[in-house]
C-alpha positions as CSV (number, residue, x, y, z in Angstrom):
1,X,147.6,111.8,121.6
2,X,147.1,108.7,123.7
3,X,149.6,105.7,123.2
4,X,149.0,102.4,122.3
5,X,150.4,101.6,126.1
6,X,148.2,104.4,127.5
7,X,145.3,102.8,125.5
8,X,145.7,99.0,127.0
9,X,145.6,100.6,130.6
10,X,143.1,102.9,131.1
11,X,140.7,100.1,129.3
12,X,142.0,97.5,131.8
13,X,143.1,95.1,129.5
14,X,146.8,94.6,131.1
15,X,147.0,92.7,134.4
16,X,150.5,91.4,134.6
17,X,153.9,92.7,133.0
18,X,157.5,91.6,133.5
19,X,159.3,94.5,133.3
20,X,156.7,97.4,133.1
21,X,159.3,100.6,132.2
22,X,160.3,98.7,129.2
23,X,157.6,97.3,127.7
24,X,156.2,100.8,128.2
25,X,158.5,102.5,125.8
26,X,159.3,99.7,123.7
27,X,155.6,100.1,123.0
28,X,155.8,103.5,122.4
29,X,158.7,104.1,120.7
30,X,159.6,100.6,118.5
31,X,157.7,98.3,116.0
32,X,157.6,95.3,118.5
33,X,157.1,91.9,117.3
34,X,154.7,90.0,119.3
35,X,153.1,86.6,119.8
36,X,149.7,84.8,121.4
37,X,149.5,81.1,121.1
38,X,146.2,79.7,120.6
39,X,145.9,75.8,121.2
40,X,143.6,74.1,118.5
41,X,141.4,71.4,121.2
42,X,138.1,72.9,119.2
43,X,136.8,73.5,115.7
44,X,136.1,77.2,116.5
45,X,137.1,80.5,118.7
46,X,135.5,81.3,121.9
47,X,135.0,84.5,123.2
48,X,138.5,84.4,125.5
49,X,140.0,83.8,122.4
50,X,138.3,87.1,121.4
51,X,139.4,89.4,123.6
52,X,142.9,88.1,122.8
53,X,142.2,89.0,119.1
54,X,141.3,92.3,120.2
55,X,144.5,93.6,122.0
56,X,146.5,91.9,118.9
57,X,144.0,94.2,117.3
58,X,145.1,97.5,119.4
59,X,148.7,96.7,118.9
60,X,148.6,96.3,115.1
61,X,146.9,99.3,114.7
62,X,149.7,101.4,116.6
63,X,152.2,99.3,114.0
64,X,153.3,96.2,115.9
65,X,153.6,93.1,114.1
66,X,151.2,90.2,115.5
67,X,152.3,86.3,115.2
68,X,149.2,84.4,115.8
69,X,150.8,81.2,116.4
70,X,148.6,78.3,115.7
71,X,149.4,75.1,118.5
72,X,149.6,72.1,116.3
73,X,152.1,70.8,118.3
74,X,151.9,71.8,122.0
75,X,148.0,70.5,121.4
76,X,149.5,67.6,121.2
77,X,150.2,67.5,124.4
78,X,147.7,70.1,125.9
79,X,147.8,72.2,128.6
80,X,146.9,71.8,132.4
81,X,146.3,74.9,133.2
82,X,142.9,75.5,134.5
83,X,142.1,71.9,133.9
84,X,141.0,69.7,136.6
85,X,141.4,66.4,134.3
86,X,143.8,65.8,131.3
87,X,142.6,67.1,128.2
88,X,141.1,64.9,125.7
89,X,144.4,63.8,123.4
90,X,143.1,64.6,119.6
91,X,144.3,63.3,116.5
92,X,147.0,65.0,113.9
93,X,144.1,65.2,111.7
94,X,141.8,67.0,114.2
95,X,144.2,69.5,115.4
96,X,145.1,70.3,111.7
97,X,141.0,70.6,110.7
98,X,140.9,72.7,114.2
99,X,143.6,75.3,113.1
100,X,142.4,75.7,110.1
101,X,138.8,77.0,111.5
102,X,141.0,79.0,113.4
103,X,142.6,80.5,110.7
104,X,140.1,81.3,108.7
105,X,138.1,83.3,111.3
106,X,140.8,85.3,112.6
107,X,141.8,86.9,109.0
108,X,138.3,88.4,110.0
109,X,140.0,90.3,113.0
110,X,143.8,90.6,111.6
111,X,145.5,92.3,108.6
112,X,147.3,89.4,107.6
113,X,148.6,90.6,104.2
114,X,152.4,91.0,103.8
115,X,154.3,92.7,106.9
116,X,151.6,93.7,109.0
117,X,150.8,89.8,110.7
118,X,152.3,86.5,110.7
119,X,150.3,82.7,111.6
120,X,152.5,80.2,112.2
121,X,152.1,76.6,113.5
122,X,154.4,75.7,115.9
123,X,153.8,71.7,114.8
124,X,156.4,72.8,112.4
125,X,159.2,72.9,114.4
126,X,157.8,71.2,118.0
127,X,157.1,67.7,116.0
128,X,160.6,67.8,114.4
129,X,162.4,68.1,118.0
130,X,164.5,65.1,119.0
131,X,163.8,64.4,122.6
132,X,167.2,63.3,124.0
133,X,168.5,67.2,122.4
134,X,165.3,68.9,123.5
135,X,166.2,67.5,127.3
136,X,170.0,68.3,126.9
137,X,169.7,71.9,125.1
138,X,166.1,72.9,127.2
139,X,165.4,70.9,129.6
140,X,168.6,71.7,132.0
141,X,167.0,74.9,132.1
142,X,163.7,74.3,134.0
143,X,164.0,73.5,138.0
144,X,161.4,71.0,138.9
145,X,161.1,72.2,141.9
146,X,160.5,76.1,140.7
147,X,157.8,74.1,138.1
148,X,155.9,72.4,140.9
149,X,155.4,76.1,143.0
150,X,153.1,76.9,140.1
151,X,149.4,76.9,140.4
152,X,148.7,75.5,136.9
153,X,150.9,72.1,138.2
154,X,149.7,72.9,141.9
155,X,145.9,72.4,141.6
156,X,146.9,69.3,139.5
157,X,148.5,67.3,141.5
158,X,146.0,66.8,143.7
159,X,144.0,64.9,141.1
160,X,146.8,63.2,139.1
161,X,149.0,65.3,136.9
162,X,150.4,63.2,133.9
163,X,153.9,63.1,133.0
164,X,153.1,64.4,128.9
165,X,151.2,67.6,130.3
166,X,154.3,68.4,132.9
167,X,156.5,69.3,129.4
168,X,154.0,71.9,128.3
169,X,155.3,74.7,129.9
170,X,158.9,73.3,128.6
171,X,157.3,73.0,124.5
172,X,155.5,76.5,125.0
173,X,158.6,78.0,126.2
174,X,160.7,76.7,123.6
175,X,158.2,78.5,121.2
176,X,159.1,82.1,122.5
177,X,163.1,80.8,121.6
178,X,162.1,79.8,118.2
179,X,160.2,82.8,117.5
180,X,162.8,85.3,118.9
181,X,165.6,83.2,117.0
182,X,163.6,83.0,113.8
183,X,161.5,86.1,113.9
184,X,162.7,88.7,116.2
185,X,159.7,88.3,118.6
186,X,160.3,90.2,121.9
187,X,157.2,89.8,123.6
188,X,154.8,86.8,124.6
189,X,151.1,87.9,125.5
190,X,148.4,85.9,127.1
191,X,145.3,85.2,129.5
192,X,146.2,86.2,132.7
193,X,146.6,82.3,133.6
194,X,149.0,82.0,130.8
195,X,151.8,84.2,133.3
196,X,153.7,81.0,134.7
197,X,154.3,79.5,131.1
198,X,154.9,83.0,130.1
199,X,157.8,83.1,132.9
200,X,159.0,79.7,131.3
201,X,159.8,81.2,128.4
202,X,161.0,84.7,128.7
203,X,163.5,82.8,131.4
204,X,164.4,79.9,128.7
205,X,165.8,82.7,126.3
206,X,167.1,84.8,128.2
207,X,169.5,81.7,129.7
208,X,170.1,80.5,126.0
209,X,170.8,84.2,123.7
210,X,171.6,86.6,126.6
211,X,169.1,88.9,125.7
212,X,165.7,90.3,127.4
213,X,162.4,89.3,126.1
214,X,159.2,90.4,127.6
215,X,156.0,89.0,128.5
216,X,152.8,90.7,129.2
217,X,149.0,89.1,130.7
218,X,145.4,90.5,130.2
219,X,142.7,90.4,132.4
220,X,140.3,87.3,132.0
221,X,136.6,88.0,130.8
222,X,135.5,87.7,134.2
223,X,132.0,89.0,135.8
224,X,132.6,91.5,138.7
225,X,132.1,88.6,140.8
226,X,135.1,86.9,139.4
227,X,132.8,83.9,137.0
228,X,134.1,83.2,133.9
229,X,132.2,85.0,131.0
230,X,131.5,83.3,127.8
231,X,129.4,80.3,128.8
232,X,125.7,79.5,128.7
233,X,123.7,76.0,129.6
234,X,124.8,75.0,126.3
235,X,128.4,75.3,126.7
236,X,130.6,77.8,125.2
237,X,130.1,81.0,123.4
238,X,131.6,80.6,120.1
239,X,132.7,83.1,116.7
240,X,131.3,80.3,115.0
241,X,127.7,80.9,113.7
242,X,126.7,77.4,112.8
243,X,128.1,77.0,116.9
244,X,126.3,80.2,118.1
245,X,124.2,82.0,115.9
246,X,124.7,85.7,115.5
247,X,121.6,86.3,117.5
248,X,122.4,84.1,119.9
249,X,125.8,85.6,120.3
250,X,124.1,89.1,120.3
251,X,121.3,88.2,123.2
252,X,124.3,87.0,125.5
253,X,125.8,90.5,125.5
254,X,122.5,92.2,125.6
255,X,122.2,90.2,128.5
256,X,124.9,90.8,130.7
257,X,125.0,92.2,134.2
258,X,124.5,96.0,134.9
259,X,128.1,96.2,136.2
260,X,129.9,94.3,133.9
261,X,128.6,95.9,130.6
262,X,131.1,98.9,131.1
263,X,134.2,96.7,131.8
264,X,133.1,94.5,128.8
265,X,132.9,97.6,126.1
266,X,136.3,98.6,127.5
267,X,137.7,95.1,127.1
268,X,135.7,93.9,123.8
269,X,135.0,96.9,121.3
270,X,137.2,99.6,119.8
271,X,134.8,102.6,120.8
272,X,136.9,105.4,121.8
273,X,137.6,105.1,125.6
274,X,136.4,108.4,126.6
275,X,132.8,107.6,124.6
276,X,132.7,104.4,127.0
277,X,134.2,106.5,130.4
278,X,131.1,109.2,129.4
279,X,128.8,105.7,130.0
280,X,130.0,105.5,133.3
281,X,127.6,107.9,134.7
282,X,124.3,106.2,132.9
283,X,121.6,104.4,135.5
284,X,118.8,102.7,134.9
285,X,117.4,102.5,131.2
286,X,120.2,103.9,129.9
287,X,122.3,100.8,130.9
288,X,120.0,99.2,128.7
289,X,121.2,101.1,126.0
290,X,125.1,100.5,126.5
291,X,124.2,97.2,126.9
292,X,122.3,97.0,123.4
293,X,125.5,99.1,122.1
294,X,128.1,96.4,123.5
295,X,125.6,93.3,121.9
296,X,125.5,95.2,118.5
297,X,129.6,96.2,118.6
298,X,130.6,92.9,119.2
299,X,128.0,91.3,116.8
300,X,129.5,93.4,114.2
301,X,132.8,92.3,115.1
302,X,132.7,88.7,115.0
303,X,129.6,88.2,112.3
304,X,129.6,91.6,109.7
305,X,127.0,94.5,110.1
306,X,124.4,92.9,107.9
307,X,123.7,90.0,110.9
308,X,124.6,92.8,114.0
309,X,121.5,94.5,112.1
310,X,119.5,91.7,111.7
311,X,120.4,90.9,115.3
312,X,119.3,94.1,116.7
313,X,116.1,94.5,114.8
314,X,114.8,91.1,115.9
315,X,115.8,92.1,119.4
316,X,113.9,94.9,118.8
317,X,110.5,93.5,118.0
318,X,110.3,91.1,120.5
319,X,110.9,93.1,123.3
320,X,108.8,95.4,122.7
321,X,106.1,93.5,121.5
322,X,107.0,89.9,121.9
323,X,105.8,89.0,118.5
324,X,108.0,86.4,116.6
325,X,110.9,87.6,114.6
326,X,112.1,85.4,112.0
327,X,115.9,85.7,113.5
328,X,114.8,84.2,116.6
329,X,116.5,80.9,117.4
330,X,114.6,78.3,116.5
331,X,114.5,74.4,117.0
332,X,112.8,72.2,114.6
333,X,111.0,69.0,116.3
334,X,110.0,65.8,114.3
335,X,107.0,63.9,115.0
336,X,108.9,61.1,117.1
337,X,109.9,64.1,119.7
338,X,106.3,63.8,120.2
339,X,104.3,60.7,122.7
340,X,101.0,60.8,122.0
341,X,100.3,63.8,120.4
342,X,102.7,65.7,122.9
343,X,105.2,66.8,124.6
344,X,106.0,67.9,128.1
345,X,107.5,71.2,128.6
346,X,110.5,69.9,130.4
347,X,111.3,67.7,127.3
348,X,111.0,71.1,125.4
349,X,113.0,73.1,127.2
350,X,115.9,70.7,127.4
351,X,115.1,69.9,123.2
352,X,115.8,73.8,122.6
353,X,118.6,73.8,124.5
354,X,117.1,76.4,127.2
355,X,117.9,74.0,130.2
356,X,120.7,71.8,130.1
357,X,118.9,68.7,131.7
358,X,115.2,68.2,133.4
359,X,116.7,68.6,136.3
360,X,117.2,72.1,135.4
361,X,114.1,72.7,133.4
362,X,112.1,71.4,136.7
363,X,113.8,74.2,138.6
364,X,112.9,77.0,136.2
365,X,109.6,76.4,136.2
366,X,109.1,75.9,140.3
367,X,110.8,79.4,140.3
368,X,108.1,80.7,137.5
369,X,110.6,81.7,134.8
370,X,109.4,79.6,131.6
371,X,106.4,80.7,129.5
372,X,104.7,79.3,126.3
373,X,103.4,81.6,124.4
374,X,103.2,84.4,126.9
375,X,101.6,82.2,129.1
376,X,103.9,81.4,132.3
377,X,104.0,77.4,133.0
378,X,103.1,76.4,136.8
379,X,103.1,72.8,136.3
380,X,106.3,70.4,136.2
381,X,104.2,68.3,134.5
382,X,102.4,70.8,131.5
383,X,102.6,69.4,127.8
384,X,102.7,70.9,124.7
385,X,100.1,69.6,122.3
386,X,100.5,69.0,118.3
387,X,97.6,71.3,118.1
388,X,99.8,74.3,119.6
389,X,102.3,74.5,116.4
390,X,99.6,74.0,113.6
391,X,100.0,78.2,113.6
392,X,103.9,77.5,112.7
393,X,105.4,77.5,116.0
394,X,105.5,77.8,119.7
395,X,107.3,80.5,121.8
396,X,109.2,79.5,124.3
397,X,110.6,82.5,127.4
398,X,113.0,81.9,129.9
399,X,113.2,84.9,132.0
400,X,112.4,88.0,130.6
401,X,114.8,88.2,127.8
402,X,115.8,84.8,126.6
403,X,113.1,83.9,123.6
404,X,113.2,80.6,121.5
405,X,110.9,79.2,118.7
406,X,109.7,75.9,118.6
407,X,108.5,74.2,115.3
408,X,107.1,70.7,114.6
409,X,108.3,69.6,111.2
C-alpha cells in the first residue's frame, strides 16, 4: 500500500522540505494539521491555485486535516514575491467579495464539513494586531539582513521595494504562530516560491513556543522549459466559468505540449500513478489521447462531468470535421463593430480575444495561422463582410486546434 508521502513523490509534486525524515513519518504515521494560504487580489482561482487544491486534496484523503486560510489581511498588504511592481492595494470590500469567490469554489475540491477541513481568514486576527506589540513580540525575531538575502526582496530592490510589502513575510509568518497556537497546525505548504516566507515562519515559532513546525513546497506548473503554465493571450486561466468557460479551460489542456502532458496528469488529476507511469511509453497519436484524458480529468474537476462531457464532445466534432459545435466559444458582435458593412480580420481576431493586440493578430497571419471559415487569411488587410454571418456565424482558426465563433447580433 503506497503512502500518502510515497504518493506526493513519485508524482513530483514535492520540491522543497525542511526536515524530510520527519515530515515523512509524521505523514505516515499522524493526523497532521496543515495549512496553504491563498491571498484574495482576484475574484476567482487560477490554475496554480489548483494544483494547491489538489495536494490539500491527497492529504485529506490519507486523513490530514487541511486549513485553507483565506488572506484578508496579508492582502492587505500583498506580496512581492514574483512581482516586479507593487501590487495593486484593494479595498476591504474587494478582498472580502474576493474570498468569498474563493470560498465558494473550493468546497468544490474540499470536504469542508465538520473535522475533516477548516477556512479561516487571517483578517481576523492580522487587522486586530497593534503595531508597536507586533514589532516588540515578532519583529525582534526577523534579521534584516537574513530578509534582504532573499530572492523575493532581492529582485525587488532593484526596482523599488516599498516599506508595507517588506512586513509580509513578517504578517505571513505570524499566521503559522497563530495557527499552531490556536489550531495545532504543524506544517505550512506552498508554491515552491512560497519557501523563503515559509522559512519565516517555521523559524518565528519555533523561537517563540520551543517547538518544531514543518514546512513543505511543490513544484510550480511549469512547462519542461521552465514557462509558467496557466496563461493564454487573454490572461489567466481561471476555475471560474463566466472567466474561462469549461471549454475554453478544456482546449488549454488538450492543448499542451507532448512533454508536459505526463508531468501535468501527475501533478493535476487523481488517476492512479501507475495508470499515468503505463502513459509514459505512448508516441505519437496516442499522446493525443492522454492529452484528451488530462483536458477531460481536469474539466471534470473544476466544472462537474456534465460540462467535461459537453467539452469533449464539442472537441470531438470539430476536429474531426470542423463543423460548428454549439459549445464552441463564441463572441457576439454588434453592428457598430462593423465600418461600412465590415470588418477587418485583425479587428476580429483581437474582438474574440484570439490575439491580444493587432500587433499580434498582424503576426499570425504573416506566419499563415488564422482561417475564416476554413479558408486561411494571406492578407493583413482581409475584411469580414456583413454578408459572411447572415448563415449565423463565422469560424474563426488559429492554428490547428484553437476554434472561435463569431456572430453579428
Amino acid at each position: 500500500m503506497m503512502t500518502v508521502f510515497e504518493e506526493l513523490t513519485r508524482r513530483g509534486l514535492v520540491a522543497q522540505m525542511t526536515h524530510p525524515e520527519e515530515i515523512e513519518k509524521l505523514l505516515n504515521q499522524e493526523r497532521v494539521t496543515f495549512y496553504i494560504g491563498f491571498d484574495a487580489t482576484a475574484d476567482s482561482l487560477h490554475v496554480g491555485h489548483f494544483l494547491q487544491l489538489v495536494v490539500m486534496g491527497h492529504l485529506q484523503r490519507a486523513g490530514h486535516l487541511p486549513i485553507a486560510l483565506l488572506g484578508t489581511g496579508t492582502t492587505m498588504v500583498g506580496d512581492p514575491t514574483g512581482k516586479t511592481d507593487m501590487r495593486k492595494m484593494l479595498t476591504v470590500e474587494e478582498i472580502n467579495h474576493n474570498a468569498e469567490c474563493f470560498k465558494r469554489q473550493m468546497e468544490r475540491f474540499l470536504d469542508f464539513s465538520d473535522g475533516c477541513a477548516l477556512m479561516l481568514r487571517n483578517g481576523d486576527w492580522l487587522l486586530k494586531l497593534n503595531y508597536i506589540e507586533l514589532l516588540r513580540d515578532v519583529g525582534v525575531h526577523f534579521s534584516v539582513n537574513q530578509m534582504l538575502t532573499y530572492e523575493c526582496f532581492k529582485t525587488r530592490l532593484e526596482r523599488g521595494l516599498s516599506f508595507i510589502e517588506f512586513n509580509y513575510m513578517i504578517m505571513q509568518s505570524y499566521d503559522f504562530l497563530h495557527l499552531y497556537r490556536n489550531h495545532g497546525c504543524r506544517m505550512q505548504l506552498g508554491g515552491n516560491d512560497q519557501w523563503a516566507n515559509i522559512l519565516g515562519g517555521i523559524d518565528l515559532t519555533r523561537r517563540v513556543t520551543g517547538e518544531e513546525v514543518y514546512g513543505m513546497t511543490f513544484t510550480l506548473l511549469t512547462t519542461k522549459e521552465g514557462k509558467k503554465m496557466g496563461k493564454t493571450e487573454n490572461g489567466a486561466v481561471w476555475l471560474d466559468p463566466e472567466k474561462t468557460s469549461p471549454y475554453a479551460f478544456f482546449q488549454y489542456w488538450r492543448n499542451v505540449a507532448d512533454d508536459d502532458v505526463i508531468r501535468c496528469l501527475k501533478l493535476l488529476t487523481y488517476l492512479p500513478i501507475e495508470e499515468i507511469e503505463a502513459m509514459e511509453q505512448w508516441e505519437g497519436s496516442q499522446l493525443n489521447k492522454a492529452k484528451e484524458i488530462l483536458a477531460y480529468e481536469v474539466t471534470k474537476m473544476v466544472h462537474g462531468q456534465q460540462e467535461a462531457d459537453k467539452a469533449l464532445d464539442a472537441a470531438k466534432a470539430i476536429f474531426s470535421s470542423g463543423t460548428h459545435s454549439a459549445d464552441m466559444p463564441s463572441t457576439t458582435l454588434s453592428s457598430g463593430d462593423l465600418t461600412d458593412g465590415k470588418i477587418a480580420v485583425l479587428d476580429l481576431l483581437v474582438k474574440c480575444g484570439l490575439a491580444p493586440s493587432k500587433g499580434e493578430a498582424r503576426r499570425l497571419v504573416q506566419q499563415g495561422g488564422v482561417s475564416v471559415d476554413d479558408v486561411k487569411v494571406t492578407d493583413v488587410m482581409q475584411t469580414v463582410s456583413a454578408e459572411a454571418f447572415e448563415k449565423g456565424h463565422v469560424i474563426l482558426r488559429k492554428g490547428k486546434k484553437v476554434y472561435h465563433k463569431a456572430l453579428l447580433g
